[in-house]
C-alpha positions, 0 to 999 in steps of 0.5 A, a space after each residue: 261246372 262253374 259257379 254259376 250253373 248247376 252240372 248237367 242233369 242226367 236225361 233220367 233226372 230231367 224227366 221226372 224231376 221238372 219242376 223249376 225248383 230242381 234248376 234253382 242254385 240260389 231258392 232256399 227250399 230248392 235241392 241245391 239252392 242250400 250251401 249244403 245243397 250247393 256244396 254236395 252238388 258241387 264236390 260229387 260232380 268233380 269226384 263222380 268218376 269216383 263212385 261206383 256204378 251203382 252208387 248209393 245215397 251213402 256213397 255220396 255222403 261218404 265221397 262229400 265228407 258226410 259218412 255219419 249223416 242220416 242217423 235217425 235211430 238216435 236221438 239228436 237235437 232238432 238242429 243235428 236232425 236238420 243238418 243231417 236231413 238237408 245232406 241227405 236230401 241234398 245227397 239224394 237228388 245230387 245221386 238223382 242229377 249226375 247219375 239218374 238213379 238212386 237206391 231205394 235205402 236211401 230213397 226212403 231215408 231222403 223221403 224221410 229226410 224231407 219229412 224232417 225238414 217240412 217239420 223244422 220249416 213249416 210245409 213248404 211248397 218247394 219241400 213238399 214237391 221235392 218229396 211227392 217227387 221222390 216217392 213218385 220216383 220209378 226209374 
């Protein structure tokens, strides 16, 4: 991968995830147009090799230097609540592109995760695509 282009999506990805907004490394609401985004992409496809085969959204978190991110069942402020919702929606879909699949824990928390974010920004046609996505997702 360079630094201009985003690593190849798994054919699993590709399929379902179409929309142009998951090709996008520079749009503010795409999944890797973020610097958290970017950077979560970025540091799992050069430490893939490092993930177990059935890896999970908490794997990826953990393998990108983000263990704590995702924890709902406390009461952060809405900026810790943003932060962590933009890693694990980026960790979601960084698990999604280099493996094609995802587990169904952290599906749910990344469904949740967009959730946060529309919240925080206002419905937002690329967050809202992101999650309809995510909950349609079968492979």
């Amino acid at each position: 991968m360079d630094d201009q282009n985003l690593p190849k999506a798994h054919p699993a990805f590709s399929r379902h995830f179409s929309a142009p907004i998951y090709e996008d490394p520079a749009g503010e609401f795409a999944p890797f147009g973020t610097d958290e985004g970017w950077d979560m992409l970025y540091v799992v496809a050069q430490e893939c090799d490092r993930l177990p085969a059935n890896a999970t959204v908490e794997d990826v978190l953990a393998l990108a230097g983000f263990p704590e991110a995702g924890g709902w069942d406390e009461t952060p402020s809405g900026e810790e609540w943003y932060e962590d919702a933009t890693l694990v929606a980026a960790s979601a879909f960084t698990l999604l592109r280099l493996t094609g699949h995802i587990d169904d824990a952290g599906r749910q928390q990344a469904v949740e995760a967009l959730g946060i974010l529309i919240d925080f920004f206002g419905d937002q046609p690329e967050l809202r695509q992101q999650r309809t996505d995510l909950v349609n997702w079968t492979g």
